[in-house]
C-alpha positions as a Markdown table, in Angstrom:
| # | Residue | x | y | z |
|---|---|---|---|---|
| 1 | Unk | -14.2 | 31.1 | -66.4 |
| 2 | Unk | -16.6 | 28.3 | -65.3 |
| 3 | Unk | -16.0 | 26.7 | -68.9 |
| 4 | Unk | -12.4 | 26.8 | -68.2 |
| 5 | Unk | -12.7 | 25.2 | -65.0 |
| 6 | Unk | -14.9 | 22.5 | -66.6 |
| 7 | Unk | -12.1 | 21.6 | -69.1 |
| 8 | Unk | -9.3 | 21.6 | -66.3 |
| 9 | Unk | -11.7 | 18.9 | -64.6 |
| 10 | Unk | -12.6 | 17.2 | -67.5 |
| 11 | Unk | -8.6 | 16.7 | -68.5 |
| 12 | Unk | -7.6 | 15.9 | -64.7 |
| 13 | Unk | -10.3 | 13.1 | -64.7 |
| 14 | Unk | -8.7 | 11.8 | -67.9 |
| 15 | Unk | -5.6 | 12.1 | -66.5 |
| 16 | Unk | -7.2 | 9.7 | -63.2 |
| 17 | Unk | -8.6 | 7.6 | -65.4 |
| 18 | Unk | -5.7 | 6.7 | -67.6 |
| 19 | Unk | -3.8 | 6.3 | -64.7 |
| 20 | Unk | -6.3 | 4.0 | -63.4 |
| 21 | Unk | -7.1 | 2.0 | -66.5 |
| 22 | Unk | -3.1 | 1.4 | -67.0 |
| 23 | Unk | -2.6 | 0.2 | -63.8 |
| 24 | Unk | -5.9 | -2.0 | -64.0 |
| 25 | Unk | -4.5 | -3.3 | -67.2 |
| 26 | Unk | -0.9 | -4.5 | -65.4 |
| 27 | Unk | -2.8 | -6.3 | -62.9 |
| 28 | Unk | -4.6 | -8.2 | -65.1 |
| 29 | Unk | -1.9 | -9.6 | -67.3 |
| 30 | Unk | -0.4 | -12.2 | -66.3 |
| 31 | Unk | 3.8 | -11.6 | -66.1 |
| 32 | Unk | 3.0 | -8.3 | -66.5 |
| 33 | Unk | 4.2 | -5.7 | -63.9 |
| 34 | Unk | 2.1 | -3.1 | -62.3 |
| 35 | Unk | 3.6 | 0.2 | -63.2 |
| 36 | Unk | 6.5 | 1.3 | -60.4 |
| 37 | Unk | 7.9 | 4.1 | -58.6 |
| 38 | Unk | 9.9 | 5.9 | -61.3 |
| 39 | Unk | 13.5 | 7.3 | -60.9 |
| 40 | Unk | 14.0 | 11.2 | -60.4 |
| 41 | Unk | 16.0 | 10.3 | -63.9 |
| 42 | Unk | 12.4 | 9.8 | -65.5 |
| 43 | Unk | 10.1 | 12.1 | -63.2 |
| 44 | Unk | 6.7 | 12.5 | -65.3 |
| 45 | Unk | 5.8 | 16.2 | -66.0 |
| 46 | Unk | 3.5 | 18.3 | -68.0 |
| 47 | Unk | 6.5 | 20.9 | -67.9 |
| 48 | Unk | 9.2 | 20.6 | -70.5 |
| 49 | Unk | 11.4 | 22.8 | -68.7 |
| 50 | Unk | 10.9 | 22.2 | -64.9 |
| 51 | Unk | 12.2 | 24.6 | -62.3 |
| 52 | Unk | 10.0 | 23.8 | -59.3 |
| 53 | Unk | 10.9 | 22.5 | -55.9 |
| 54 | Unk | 11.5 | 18.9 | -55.4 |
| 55 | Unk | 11.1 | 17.3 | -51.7 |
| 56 | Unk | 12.0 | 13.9 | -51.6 |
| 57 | Unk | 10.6 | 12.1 | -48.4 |
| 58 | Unk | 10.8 | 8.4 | -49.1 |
| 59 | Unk | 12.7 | 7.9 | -46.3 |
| 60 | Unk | 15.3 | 9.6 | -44.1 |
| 61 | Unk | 17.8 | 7.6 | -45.7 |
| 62 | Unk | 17.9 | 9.5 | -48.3 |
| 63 | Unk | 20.1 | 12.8 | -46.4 |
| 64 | Unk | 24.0 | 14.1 | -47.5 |
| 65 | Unk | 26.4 | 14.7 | -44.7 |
| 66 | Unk | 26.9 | 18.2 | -44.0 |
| 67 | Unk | 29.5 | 20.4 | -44.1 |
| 68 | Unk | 30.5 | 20.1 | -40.3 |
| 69 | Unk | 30.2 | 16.2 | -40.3 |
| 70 | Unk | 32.5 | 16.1 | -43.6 |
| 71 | Unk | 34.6 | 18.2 | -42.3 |
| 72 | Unk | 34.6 | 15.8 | -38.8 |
| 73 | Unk | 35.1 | 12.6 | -41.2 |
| 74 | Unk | 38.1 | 14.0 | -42.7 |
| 75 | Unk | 40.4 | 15.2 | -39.4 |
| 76 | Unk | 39.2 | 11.9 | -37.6 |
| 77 | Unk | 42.2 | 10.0 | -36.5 |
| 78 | Unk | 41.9 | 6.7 | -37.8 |
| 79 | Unk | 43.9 | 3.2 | -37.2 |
| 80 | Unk | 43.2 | -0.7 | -38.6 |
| 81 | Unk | 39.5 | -1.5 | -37.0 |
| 82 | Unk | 39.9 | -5.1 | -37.4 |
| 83 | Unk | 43.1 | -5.4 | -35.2 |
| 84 | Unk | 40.6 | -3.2 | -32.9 |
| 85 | Unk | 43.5 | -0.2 | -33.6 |
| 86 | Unk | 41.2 | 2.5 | -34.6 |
| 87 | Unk | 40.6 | 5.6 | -31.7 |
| 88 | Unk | 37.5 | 7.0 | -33.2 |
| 89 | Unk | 36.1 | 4.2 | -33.3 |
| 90 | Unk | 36.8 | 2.8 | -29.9 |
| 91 | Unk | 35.5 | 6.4 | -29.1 |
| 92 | Unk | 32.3 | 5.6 | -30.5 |
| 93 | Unk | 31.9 | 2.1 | -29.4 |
| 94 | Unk | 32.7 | 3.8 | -25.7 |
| 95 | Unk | 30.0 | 6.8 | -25.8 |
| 96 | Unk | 27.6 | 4.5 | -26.9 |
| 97 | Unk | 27.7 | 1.7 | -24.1 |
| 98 | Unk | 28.1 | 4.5 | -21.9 |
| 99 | Unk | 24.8 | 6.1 | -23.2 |
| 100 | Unk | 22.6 | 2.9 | -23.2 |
| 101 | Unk | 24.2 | 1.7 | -20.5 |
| 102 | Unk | 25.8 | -1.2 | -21.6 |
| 103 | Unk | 29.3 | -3.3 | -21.2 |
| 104 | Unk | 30.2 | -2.5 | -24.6 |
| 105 | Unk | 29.6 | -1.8 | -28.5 |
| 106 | Unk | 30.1 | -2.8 | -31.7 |
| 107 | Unk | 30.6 | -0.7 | -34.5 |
| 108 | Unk | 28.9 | -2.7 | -38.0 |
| 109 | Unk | 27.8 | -1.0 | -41.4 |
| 110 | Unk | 24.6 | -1.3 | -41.3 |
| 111 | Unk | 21.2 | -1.8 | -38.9 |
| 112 | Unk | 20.4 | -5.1 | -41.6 |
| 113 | Unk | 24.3 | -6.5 | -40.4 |
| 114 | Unk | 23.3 | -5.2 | -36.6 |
| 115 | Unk | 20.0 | -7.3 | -36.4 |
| 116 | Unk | 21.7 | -10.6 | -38.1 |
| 117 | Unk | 24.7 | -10.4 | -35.9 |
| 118 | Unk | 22.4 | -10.2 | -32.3 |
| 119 | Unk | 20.1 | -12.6 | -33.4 |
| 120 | Unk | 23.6 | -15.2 | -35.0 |
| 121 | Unk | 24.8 | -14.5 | -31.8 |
| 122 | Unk | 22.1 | -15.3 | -29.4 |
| 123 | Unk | 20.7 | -18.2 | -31.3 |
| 124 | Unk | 24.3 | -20.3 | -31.5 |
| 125 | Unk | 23.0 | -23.8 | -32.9 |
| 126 | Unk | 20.8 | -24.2 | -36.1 |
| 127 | Unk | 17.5 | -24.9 | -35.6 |
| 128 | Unk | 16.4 | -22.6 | -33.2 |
| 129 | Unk | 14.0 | -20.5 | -33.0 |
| 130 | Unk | 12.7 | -16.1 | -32.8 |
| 131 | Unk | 9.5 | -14.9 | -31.5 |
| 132 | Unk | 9.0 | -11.4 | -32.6 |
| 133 | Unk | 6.2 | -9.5 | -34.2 |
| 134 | Unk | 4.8 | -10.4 | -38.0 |
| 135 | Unk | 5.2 | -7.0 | -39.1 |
| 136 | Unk | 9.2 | -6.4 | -37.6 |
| 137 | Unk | 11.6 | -4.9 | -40.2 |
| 138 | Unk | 14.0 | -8.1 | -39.1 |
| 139 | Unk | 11.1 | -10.4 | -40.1 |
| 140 | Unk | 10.2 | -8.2 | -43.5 |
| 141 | Unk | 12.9 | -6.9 | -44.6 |
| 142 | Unk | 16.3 | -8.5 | -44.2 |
| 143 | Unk | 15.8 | -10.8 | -47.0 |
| 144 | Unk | 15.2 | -13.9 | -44.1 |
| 145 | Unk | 18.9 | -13.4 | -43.1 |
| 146 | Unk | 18.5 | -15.4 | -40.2 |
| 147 | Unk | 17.5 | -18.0 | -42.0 |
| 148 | Unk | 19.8 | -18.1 | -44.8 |
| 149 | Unk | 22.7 | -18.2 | -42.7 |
| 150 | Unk | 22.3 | -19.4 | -39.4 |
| 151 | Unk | 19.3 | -22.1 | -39.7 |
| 152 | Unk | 17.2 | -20.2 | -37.5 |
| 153 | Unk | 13.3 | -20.1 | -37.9 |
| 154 | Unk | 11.4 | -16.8 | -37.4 |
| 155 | Unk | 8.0 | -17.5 | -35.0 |
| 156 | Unk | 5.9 | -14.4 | -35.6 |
| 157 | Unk | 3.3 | -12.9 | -33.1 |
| 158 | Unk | 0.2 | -10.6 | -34.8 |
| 159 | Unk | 1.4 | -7.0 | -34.4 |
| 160 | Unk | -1.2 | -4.7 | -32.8 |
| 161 | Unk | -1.6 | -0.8 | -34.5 |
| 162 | Unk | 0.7 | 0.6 | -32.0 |
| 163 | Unk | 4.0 | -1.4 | -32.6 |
| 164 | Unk | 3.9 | -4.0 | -29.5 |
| 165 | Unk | 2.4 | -8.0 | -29.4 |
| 166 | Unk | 0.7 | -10.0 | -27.0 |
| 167 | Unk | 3.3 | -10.4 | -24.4 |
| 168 | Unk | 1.5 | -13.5 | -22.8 |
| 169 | Unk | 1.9 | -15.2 | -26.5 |
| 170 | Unk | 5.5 | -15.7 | -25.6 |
| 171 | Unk | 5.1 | -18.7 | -23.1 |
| 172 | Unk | 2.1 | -19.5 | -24.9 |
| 173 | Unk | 4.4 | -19.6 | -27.6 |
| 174 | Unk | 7.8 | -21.1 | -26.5 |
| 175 | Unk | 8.9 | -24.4 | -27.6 |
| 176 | Unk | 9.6 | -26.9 | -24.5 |
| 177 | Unk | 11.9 | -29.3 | -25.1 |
| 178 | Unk | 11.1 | -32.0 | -27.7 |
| 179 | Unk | 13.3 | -33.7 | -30.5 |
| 180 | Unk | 10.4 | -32.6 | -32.4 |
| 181 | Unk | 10.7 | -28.7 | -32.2 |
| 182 | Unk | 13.0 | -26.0 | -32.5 |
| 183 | Unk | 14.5 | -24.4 | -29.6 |
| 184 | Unk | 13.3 | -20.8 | -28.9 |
| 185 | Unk | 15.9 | -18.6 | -28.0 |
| 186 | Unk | 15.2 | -15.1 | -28.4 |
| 187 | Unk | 12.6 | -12.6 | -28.2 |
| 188 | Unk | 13.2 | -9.6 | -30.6 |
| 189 | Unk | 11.3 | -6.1 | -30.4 |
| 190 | Unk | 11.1 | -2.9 | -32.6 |
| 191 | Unk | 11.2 | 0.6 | -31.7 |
| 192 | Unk | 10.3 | 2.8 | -32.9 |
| 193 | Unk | 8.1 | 0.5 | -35.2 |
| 194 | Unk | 8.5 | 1.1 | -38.9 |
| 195 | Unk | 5.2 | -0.4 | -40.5 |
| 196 | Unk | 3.2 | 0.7 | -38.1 |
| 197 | Unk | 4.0 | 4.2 | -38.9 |
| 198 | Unk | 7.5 | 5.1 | -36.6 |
| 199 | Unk | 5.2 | 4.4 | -33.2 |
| 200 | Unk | 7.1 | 4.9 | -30.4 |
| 201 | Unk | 6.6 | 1.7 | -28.0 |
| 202 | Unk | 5.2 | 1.8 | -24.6 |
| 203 | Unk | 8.2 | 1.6 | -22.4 |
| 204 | Unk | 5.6 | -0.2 | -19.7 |
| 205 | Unk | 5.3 | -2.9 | -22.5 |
| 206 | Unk | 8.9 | -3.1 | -22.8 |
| 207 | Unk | 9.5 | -3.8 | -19.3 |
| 208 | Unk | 6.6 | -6.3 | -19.5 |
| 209 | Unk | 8.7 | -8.1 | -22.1 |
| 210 | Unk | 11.5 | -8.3 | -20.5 |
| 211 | Unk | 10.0 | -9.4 | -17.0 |
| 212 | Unk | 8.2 | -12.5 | -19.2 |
| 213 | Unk | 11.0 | -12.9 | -21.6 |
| 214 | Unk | 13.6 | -13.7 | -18.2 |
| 215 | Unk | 10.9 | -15.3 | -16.5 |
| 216 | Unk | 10.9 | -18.2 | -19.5 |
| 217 | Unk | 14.6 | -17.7 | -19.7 |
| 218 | Unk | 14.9 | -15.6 | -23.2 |
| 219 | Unk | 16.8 | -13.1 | -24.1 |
| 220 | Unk | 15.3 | -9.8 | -25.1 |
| 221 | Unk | 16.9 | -8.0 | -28.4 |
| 222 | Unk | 15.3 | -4.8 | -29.4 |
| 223 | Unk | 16.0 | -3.8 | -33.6 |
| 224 | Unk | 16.3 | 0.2 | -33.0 |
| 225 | Unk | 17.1 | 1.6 | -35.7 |
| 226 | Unk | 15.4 | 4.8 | -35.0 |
| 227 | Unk | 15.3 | 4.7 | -31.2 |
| 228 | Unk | 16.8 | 7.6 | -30.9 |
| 229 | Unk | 13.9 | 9.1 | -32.4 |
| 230 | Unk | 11.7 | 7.1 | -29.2 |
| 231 | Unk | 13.6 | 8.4 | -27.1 |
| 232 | Unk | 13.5 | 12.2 | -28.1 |
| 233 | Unk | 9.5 | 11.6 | -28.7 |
| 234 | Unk | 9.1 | 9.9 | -25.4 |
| 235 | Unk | 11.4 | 12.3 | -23.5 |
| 236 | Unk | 12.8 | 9.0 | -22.0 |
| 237 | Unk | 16.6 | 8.0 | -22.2 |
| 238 | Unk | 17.9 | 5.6 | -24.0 |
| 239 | Unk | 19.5 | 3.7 | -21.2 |
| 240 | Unk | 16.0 | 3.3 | -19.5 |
| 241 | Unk | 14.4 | 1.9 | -23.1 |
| 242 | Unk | 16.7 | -0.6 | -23.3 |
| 243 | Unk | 16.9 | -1.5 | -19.9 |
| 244 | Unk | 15.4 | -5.2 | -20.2 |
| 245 | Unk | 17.3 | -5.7 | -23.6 |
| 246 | Unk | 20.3 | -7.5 | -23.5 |
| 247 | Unk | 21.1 | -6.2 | -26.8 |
| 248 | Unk | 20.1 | -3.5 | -29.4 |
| 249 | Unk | 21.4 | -2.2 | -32.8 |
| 250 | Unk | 21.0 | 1.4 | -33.1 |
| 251 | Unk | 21.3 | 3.3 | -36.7 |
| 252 | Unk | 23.0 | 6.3 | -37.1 |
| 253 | Unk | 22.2 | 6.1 | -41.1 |
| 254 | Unk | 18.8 | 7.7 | -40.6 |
| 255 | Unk | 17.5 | 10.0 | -38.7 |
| 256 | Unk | 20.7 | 11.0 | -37.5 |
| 257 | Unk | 22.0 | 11.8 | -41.2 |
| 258 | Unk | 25.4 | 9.8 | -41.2 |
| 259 | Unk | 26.2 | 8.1 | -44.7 |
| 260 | Unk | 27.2 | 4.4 | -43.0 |
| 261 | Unk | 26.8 | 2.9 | -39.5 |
| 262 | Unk | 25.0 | 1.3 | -37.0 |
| 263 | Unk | 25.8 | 0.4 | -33.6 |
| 264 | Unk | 25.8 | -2.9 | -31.2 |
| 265 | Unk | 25.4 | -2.7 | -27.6 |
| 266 | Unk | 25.1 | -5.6 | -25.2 |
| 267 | Unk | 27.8 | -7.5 | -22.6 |
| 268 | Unk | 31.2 | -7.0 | -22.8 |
| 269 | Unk | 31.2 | -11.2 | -23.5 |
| 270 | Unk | 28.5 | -11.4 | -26.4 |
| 271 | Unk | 30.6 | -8.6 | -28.0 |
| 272 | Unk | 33.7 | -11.4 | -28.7 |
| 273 | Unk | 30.5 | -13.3 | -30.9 |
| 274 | Unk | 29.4 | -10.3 | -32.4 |
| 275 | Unk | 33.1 | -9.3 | -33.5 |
| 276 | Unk | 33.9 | -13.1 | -34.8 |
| 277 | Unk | 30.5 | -12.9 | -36.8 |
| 278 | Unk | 31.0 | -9.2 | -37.8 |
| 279 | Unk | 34.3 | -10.4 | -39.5 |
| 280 | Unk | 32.8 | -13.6 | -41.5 |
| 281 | Unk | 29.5 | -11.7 | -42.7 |
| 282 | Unk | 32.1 | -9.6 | -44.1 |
| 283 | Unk | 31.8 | -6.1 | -42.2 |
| 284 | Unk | 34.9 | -5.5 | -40.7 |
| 285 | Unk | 36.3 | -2.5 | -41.9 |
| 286 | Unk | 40.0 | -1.4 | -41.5 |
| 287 | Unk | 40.1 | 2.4 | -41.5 |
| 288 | Unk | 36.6 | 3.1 | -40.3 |
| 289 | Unk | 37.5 | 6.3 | -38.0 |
| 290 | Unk | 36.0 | 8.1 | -40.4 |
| 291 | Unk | 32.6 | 6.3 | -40.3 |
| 292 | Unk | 33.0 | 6.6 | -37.5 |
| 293 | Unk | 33.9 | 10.3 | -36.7 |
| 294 | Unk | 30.5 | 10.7 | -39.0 |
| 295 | Unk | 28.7 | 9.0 | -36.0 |
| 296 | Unk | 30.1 | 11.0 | -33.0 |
| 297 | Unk | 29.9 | 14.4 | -35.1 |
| 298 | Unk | 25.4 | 12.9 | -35.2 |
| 299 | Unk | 25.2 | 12.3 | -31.8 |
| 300 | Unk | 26.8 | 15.8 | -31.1 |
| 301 | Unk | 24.5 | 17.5 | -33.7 |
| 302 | Unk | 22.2 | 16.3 | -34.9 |
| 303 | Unk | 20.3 | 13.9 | -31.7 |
| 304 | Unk | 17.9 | 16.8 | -30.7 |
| 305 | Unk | 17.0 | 17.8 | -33.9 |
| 306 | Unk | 14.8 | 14.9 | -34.7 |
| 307 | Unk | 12.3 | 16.8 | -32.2 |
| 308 | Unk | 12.4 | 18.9 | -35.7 |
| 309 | Unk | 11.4 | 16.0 | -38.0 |
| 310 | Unk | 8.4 | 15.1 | -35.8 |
| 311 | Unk | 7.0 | 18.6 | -35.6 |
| 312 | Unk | 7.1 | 18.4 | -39.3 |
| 313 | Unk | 5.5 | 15.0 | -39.6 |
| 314 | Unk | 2.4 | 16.4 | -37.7 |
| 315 | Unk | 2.5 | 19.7 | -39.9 |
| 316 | Unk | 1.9 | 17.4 | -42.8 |
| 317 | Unk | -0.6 | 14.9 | -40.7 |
| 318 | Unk | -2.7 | 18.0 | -39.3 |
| 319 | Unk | -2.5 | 19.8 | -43.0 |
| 320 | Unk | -4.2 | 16.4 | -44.8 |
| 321 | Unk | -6.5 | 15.9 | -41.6 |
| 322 | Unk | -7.7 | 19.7 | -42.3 |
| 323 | Unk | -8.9 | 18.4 | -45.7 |
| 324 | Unk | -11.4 | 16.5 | -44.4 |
| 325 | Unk | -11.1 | 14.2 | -47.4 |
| 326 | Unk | -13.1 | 11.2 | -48.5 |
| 327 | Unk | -10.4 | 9.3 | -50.1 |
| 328 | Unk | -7.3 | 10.6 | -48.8 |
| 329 | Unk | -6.9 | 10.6 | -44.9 |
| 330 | Unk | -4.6 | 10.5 | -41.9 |
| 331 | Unk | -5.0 | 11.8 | -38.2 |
| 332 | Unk | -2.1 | 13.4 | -36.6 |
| 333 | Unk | -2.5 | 11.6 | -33.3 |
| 334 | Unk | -1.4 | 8.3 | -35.2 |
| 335 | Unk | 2.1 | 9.9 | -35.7 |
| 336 | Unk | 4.2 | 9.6 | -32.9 |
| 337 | Unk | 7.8 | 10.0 | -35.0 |
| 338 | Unk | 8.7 | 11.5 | -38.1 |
| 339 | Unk | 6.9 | 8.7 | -40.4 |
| 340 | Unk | 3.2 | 9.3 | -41.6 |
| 341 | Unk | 1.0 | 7.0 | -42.9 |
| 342 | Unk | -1.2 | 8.2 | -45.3 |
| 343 | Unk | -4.5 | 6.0 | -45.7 |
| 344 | Unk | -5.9 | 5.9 | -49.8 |
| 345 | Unk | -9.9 | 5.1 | -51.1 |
| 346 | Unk | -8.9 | 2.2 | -53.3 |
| 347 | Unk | -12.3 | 2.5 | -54.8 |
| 348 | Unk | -10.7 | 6.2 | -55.7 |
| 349 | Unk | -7.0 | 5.7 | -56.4 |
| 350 | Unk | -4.1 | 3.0 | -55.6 |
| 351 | Unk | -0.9 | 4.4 | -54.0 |
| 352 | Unk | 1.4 | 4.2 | -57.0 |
| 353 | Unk | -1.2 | 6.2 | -59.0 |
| 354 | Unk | -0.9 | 8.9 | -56.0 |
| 355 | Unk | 2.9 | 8.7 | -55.7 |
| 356 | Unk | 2.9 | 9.0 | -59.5 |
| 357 | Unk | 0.6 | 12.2 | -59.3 |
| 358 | Unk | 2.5 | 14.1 | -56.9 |
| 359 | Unk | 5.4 | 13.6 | -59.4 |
| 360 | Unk | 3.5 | 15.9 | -61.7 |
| 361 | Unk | 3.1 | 19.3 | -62.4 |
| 362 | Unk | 1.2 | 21.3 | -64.7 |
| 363 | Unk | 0.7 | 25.1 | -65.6 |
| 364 | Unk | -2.8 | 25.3 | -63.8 |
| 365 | Unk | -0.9 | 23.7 | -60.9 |
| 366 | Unk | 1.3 | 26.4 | -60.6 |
| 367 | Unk | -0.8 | 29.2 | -61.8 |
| 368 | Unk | -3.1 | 28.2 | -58.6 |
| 369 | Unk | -0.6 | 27.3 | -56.2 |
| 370 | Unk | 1.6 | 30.3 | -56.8 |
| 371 | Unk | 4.8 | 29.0 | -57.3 |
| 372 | Unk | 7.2 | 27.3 | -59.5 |
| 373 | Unk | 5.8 | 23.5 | -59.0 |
| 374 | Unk | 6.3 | 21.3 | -56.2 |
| 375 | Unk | 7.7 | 17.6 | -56.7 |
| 376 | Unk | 7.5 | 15.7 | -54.0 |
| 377 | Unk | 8.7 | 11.5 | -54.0 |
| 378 | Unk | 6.9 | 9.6 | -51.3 |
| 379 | Unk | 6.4 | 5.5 | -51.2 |
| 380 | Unk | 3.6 | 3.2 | -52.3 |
| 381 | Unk | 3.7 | 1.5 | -48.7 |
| 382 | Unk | 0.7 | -1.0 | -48.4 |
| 383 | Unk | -2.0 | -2.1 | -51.3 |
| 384 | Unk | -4.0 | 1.4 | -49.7 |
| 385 | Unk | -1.3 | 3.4 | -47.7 |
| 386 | Unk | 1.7 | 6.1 | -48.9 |
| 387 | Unk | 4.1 | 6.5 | -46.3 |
| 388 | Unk | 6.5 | 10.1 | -46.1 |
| 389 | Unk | 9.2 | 10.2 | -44.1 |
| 390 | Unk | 10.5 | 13.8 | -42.7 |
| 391 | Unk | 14.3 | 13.9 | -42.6 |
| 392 | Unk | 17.2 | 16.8 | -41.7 |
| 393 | Unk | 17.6 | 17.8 | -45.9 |
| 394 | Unk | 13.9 | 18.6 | -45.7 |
| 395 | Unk | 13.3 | 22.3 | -44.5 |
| 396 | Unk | 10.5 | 23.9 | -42.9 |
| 397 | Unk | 9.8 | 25.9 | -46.1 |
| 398 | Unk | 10.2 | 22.2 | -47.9 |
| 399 | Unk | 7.5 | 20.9 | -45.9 |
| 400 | Unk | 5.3 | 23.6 | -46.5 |
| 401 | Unk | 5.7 | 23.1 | -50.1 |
| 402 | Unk | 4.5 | 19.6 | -50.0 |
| 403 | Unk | 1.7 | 20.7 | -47.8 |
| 404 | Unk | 0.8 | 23.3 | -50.6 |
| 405 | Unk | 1.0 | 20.5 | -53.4 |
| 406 | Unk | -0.6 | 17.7 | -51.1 |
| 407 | Unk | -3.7 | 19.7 | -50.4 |
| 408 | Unk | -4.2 | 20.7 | -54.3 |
| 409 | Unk | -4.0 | 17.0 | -55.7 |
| 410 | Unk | -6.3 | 16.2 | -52.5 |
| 411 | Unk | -9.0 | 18.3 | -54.3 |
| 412 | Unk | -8.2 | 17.7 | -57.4 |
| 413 | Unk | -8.8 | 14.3 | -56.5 |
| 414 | Unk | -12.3 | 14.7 | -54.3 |
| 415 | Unk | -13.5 | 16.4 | -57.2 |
| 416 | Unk | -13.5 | 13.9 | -59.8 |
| 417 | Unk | -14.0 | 11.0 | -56.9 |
């Protein structure tokens, strides 16, 4: 027995090692690319003939409409959007101002579209200017939108661990006027903030930027995407989080498991911009009720769930903490959502190598795990952090299955590291 368990090592560090070498080897070649996330198409396997489970928590993006919310999309009663004709979505558009306390909304396809249209809409001449914080999904991840198509020039802040900036940076920051400099005209926030890990931000820090943010005569425009999920997590509503903000975009395509849609709320008068600019960016959709209808059917059903998604967040926080690992880590009280950072020993392994491991399986796996073989897709998310995101298509019994597989390649690793 102990000579078996000596081979099983010996292969599994071969298997580490080759994994290590190869990725080593990408780096150092010039042109040549390290070795990415593969498609479920291609999942890498010991098994010929898998039958396992497989959990996919990249992100909650990744959810199907259910039954009730198809069945919702297709009775919706639907009109021409564009000539503002369409009931369910002037429904929508209605619940949510109502909700966040706002003069009106916009109905857009997506959060990216929602962002670009606030901040076109705010900042109405070229050359102006956007403080917000260096690690915002607006500065990141929307391909510079802002700058591509309006002339406007992001001004980042450092982000601290907990989602919020120094708020005195912003008149420390703002450009007077000078034919020299841009003109700042907008202070953008993030909640609940992706890199950091889906941290819910301290409303008191909200309010703060709003009260500096007026006092230098800026507009406040808060990217929440998953603020629902703040607000369920904070227990405070979404009117009071957006308070200060003039205006927000609000997803429904994540947490809330619609397949399209985001939402704009602000005045009833920035809304005519935010239309005009919806329509040239190339989002307004004619029969959209059923988009919409997917919306409405969320904010029915599927709002207090997300208290669901956290508590399985920390199941998966608490189950790695438990480890008590040297080169895998992560502390529950850093989780505040349903996004969980997951810190690596680069001296040990590199995130693709441990995304690429937990899309393996072999028959010593299963014979000690007790199952049929657990899958589970997560994302390389910094050079020494995986980040898993919980969703509604990921079960209770799901996430005990990734628990199960995350704490076996855990000691699989510690023993060869």
């Amino acid at each position: 027995m102990e000579r078996t368990n000596r081979i099983v090592r010996a292969s599994y560090k071969i298997m580490w090692r080759r994994m290590y070498r190869e990725d080593v080897l990408c780096r150092s070649i010039p042109g040549r690319q390290t070795r990415q996330y593969q498609s479920p198409s291609h999942t890498p396997t010991t098994m010929t003939d898998f039958k396992g489970v497989v959990v996919d928590l990249r992100s909650d993006t990744i959810t199907k409409p259910s039954d009730g919310m198809k069945k919702a999309m297709m009775e919706a009663l639907v009109g021409d959007d564009v000539y503002r004709e369409d009931p369910t979505v002037s429904e929508l558009e209605k619940r949510m101002a109502e909700c966040t306390g706002k003069e009106a909304a916009l109905f857009v396809p997506s959060g990216t579209m929602g962002n670009l249209i606030s901040v076109l809409g705010h900042c109405e001449h070229r050359g102006s200017e956007v403080l917000l914080g260096d690690l915002a999904h607006i500065f990141l991840y929307e391909q510079a939108g802002m700058a591509q198509l309006g002339g406007i020039q992001p001004h980042i802040i450092p982000t601290n661990p907990d989602g919020t900036f120094d708020v005195d940076e912003i008149p420390v920051r703002l450009r007077y006027e000078d034919v020299h400099y841009p003109r700042t005209c907008l202070v953008c926030l993030e909640n609940t903030q992706n890199v950091c890990g889906g941290k819910v931000v301290p409303l008191h820090w909200i309010d703060k930027v709003g009260e500096v943010a007026e006092s230098v005569g800026l507009p406040v425009h808060m990217d929440g995407a998953r603020v629902m999920n703040a607000s369920v997590a904070s227990g405070v509503s979404l009117e009071r989080i957006l308070r200060v903000c003039q205006t927000a975009s609000i997803c429904f395509s994540k947490g809330l498991g619609t397949p399209v849609g985001s939402v704009i709320v602000g005045p009833e008068k920035f809304m005519y911009k935010a239309i005009r600019l919806r329509k040239v960016l190339g989002g307004g959709m004619r029969q959209a009720g059923m988009l919409a209808a997917a919306a409405i059917y969320s904010l029915d059903h599927m709002v207090h769930r997300l208290a669901q998604d956290h508590h399985h967040a920390q199941l998966i926080a608490k189950a790695i903490s438990e480890e008590k690992s040297r080169n895998v880590t992560c502390h529950p009280d850093d989780v505040d959502t349903n996004i969980i950072i997951v810190n690596l020993n680069p001296e040990a392994v590199t995130p693709d190598q441990f995304c690429e491991r937990l899309l393996m399986v072999s028959e010593d796996e299963i014979h000690e795990t007790g199952d049929g073989g657990v899958l589970v897709k997560v994302m390389p998310w910094t050079t020494t952090t995986v980040r898993f995101v919980t969703h509604l298509d990921a079960s209770l019994d799901n996430i005990q299955a990734v628990i199960t597989k995350l704490k076996y390649v855990i000691r699989e690793l510690d023993s060869i590291h």
